[in-house]
C-alpha positions as CSV (number, residue, x, y, z in Angstrom):
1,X,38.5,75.9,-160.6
2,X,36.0,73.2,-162.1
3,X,36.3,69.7,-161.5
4,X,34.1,67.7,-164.0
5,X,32.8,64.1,-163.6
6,X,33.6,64.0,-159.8
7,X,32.8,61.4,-157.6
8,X,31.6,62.4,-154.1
9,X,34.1,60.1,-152.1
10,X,32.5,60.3,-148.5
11,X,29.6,61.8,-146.9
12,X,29.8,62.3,-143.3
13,X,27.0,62.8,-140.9
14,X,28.6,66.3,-139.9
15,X,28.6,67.9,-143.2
16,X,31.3,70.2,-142.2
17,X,34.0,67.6,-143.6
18,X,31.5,66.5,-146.1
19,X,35.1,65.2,-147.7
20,X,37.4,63.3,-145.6
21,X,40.7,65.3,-147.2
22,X,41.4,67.8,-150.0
23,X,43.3,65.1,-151.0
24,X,40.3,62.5,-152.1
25,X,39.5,65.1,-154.5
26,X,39.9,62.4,-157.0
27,X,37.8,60.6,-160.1
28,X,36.9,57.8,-157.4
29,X,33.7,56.3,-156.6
30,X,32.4,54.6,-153.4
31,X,29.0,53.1,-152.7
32,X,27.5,54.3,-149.8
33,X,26.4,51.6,-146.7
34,X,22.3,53.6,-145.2
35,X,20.2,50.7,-144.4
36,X,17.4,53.8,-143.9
37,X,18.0,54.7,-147.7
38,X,16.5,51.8,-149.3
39,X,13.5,52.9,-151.4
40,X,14.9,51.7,-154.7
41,X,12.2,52.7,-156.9
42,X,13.2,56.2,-156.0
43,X,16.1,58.5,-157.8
44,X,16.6,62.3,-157.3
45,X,19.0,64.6,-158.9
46,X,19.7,68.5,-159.0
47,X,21.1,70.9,-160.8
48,X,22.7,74.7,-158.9
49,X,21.6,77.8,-161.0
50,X,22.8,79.9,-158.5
51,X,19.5,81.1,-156.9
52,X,16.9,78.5,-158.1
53,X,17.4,74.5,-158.2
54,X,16.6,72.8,-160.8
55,X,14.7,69.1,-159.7
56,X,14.3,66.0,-161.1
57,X,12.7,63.4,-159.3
58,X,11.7,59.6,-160.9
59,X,9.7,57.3,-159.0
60,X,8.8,53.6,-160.2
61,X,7.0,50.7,-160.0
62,X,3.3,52.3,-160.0
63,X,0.7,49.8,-161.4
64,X,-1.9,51.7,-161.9
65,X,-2.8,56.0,-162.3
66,X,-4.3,58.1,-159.7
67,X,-0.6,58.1,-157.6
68,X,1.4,60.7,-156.2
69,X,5.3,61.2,-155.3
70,X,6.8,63.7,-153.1
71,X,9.9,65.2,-152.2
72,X,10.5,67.3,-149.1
73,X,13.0,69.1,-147.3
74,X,13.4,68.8,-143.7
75,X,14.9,69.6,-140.2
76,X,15.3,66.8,-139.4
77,X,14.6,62.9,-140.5
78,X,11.0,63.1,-139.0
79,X,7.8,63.9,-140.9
80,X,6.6,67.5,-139.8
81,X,7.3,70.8,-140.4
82,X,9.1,70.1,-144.1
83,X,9.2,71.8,-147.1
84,X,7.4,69.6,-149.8
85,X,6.4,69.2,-153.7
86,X,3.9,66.5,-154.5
87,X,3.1,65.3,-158.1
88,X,0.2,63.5,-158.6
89,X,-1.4,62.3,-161.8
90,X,-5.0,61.3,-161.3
91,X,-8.0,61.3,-163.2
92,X,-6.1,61.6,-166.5
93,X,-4.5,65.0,-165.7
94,X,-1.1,66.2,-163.7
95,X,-0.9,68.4,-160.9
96,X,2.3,69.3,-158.8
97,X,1.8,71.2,-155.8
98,X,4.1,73.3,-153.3
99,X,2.9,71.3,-150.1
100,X,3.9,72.2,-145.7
101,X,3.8,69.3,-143.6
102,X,2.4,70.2,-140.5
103,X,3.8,67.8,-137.7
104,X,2.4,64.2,-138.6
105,X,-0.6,65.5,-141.1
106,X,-1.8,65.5,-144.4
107,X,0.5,68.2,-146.5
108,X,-1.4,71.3,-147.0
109,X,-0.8,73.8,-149.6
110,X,2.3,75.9,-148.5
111,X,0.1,78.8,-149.7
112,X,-3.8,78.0,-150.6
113,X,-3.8,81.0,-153.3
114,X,-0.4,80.4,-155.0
115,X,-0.4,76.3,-154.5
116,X,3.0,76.7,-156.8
117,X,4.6,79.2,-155.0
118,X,8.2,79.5,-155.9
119,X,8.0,76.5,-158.6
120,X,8.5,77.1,-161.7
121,X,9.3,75.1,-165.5
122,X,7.5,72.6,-164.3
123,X,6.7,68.9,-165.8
124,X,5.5,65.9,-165.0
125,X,4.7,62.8,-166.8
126,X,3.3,59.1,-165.9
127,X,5.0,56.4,-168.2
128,X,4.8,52.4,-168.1
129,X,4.7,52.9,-164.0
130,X,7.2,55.7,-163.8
131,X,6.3,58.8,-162.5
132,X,8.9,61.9,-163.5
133,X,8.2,65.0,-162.0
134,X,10.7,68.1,-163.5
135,X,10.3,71.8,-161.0
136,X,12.7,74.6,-160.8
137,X,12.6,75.7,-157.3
138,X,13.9,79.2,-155.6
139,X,16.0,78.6,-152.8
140,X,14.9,81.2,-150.6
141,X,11.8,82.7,-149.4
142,X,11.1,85.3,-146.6
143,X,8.2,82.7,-146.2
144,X,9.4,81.3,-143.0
145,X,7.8,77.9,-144.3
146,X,10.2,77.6,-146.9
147,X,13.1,75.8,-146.1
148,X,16.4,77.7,-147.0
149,X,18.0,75.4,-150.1
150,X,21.7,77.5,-149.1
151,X,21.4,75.3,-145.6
152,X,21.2,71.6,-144.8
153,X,18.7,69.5,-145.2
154,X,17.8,65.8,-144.7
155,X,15.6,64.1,-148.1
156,X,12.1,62.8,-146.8
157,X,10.7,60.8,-149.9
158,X,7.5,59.1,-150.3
159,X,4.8,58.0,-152.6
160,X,1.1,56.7,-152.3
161,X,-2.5,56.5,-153.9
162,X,-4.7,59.0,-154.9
163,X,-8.7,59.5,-155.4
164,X,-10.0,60.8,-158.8
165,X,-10.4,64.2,-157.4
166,X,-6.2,64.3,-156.7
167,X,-6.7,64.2,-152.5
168,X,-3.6,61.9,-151.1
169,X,-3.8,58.7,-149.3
170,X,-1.7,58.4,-146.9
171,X,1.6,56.6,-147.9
172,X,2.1,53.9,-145.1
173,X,5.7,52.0,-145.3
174,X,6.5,53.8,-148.9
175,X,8.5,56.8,-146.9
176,X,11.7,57.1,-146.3
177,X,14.2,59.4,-145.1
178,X,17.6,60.1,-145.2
179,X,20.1,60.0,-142.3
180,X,22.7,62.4,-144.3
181,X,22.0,66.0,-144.2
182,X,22.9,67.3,-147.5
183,X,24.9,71.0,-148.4
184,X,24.6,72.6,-151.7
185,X,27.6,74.7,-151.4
186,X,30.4,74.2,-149.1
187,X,32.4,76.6,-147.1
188,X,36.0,77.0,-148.3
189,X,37.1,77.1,-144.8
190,X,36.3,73.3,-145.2
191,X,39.4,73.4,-147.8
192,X,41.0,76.2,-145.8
193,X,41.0,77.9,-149.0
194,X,38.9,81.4,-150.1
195,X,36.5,80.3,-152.2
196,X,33.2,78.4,-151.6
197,X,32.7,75.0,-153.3
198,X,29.1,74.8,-155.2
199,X,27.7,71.2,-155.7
200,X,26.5,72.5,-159.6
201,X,25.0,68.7,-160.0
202,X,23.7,65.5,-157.5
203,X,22.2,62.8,-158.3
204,X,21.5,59.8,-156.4
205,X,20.8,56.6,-157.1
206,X,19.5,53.8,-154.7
207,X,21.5,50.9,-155.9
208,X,20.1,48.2,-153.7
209,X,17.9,47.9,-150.4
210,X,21.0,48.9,-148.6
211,X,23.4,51.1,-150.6
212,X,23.3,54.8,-152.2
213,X,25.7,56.1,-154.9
214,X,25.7,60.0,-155.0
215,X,27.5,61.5,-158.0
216,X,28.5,64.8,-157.9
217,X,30.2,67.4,-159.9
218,X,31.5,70.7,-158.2
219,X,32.5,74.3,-159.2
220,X,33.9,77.2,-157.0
221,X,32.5,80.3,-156.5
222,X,32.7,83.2,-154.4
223,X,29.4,83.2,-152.3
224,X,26.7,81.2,-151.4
């Protein structure tokens, strides 16, 4: 069963009816109302390939090098304890780093020796103010630092200055968090069928100060 070009008609904050029937399973499209989602210059999309995700993160409206962007997954909506990747370019060069954020503190390096652990085909470019950052990322780690990609997980975003040596300043109002908890693959008890329904792509798209579109399109399969 593939369902191509669908439009995710409702998100819920309990992400076990992430749809409101089986029966909105439709080509439809609906802006969705978070007054906490409003960091327009900021768009995110993902790809499933099975046990890695593919990233693609764009973030606008820099004036000037020496910047970073960062995308983590969290808990919860507060800073600390998340599951990060920053990408900075500074000094003419790139870097993208796996990052843990410790509480309220400066990310640190998720592992000093490896500081891309579990990235992989990764890219990142600085264009006319844009900042595009592409990673692969694996889902799963026995690091217990890693947060689980097969779970939920709120979207902490954020962006901020750099020095020429690529340390970050701290972001200040440029951070913002999601209040939906996103699932990458969703029960088929949630259908009350027996398969699982895999979100294969997401993107969203902050349309204003105070609306979201996310555009999906979903495949089943058999397991997680």
């Amino acid at each position: 069963m593939i369902i191509e070009n669908f439009f995710l008609t409702k998100l819920t904050y309990d992400l076990n009816l992430i749809f409101v029937s089986a029966s909105n399973l439709t080509n439809s499209e609906r802006t969705i109302t978070d007054n906490q989602l409003n960091f327009e210059d900021f768009q995110l999309s993902w790809d499933d390939l099975g046990n890695r995700i593919r990233l693609k993160f764009t973030v606008s409206n820099f004036t000037s090098g020496n910047v970073w962007a960062g995308v983590a997954f969290s808990k919860d909506r507060e800073m600390g304890d998340d599951d990060a990747i920053i990408c900075k370019a500074f000094n003419g060069g790139y870097k993208i780093e796996r990052a843990f954020v410790a509480e309220k503190n400066r990310p640190g390096l998720l592992n000093e020796s490896k500081p891309r652990l579990g990235l992989s085909n990764m890219n990142i470019s600085l264009k006319n103010g844009v900042l595009t950052c592409n990673i692969t990322r694996i889902k799963a780690s026995r690091n217990k630092k890693v947060l689980n990609a097969r779970n939920r997980f709120y979207i902490l975003v954020a962006k901020g200055r750099t020095d020429l040596n690529g340390n970050v300043f701290y972001h200040g109002s440029n951070r913002y968090a999601s209040k939906l908890n996103f699932l990458l693959c969703i029960p088929g008890n949630t259908w009350n069928v027996g398969y699982t329904l895999c979100i294969l792509h997401c993107s969203l798209r902050f349309q204003s100060e105070q609306s979201l579109l996310v555009t999906c399109s979903i495949r089943s399969n058999q397991s997680n």
